[in-house]
N, C-alpha and C positions, 0 to 999 in steps of 0.2 A: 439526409443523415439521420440516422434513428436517434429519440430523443437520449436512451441510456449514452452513445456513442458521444454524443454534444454535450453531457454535462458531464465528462470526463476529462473537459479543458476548463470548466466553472472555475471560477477564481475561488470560488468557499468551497473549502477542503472538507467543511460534511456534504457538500451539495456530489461533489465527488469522489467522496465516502461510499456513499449510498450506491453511486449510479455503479463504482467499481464491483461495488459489491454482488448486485442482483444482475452484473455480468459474468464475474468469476462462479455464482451459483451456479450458471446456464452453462459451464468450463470455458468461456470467453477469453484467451489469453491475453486480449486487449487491457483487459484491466491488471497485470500484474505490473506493468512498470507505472504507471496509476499509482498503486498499490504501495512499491517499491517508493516512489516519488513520497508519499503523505507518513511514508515514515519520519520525515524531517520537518514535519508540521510544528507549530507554535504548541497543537493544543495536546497535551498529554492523552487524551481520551481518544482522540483522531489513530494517534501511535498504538495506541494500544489495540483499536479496534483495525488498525489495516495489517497490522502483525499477524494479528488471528484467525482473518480472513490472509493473508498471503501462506500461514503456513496448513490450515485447511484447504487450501486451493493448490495446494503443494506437495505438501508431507515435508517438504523441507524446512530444517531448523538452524539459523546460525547465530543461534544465542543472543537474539536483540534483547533487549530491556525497556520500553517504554520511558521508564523512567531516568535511566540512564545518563550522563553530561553528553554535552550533544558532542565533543570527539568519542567517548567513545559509542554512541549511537552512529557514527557518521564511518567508523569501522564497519560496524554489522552492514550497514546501508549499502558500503562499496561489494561488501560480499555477495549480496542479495543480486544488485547490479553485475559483478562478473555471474553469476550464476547464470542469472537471465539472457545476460550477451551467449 
């Protein structure tokens, strides 16, 4: 399994920040539910940087907020997920 693919299940959410990342550059659709997933991260910065990477790797927008209380983050989140399904 190639290493980007393996630190996609890393339990540190920048460790697969990162790998999701320099996947979705390559249009790797493996990393969008990744992506999708680390919206609901602890770390505000995590949020903010897999939003921007998911709607760069997109063009889709459904008004997440990083900063947001986590229901209504967890709103935007399901949208993301039907999107992807």
């Amino acid at each position: 399994m190639p290493a980007k693919i393996y630190a996609l299940s890393n339990s540190h959410a920048e460790l697969r920040l990162a790998a999701a990342q320099a996947l979705a550059n390559h249009g790797d659709r493996a990393a969008l539910p990744v992506l999708i997933d680390l919206l609901e991260s602890d770390s505000l910065q995590v949020r903010n940087q897999a939003n921007a990477i998911l709607r760069a790797a997109t063009g889709e927008r459904f008004g997440f907020a990083a900063y947001a209380t986590a229901d209504q983050r967890l709103e935007k989140v399901n949208q993301w997920r039907t999107w992807y399904a």
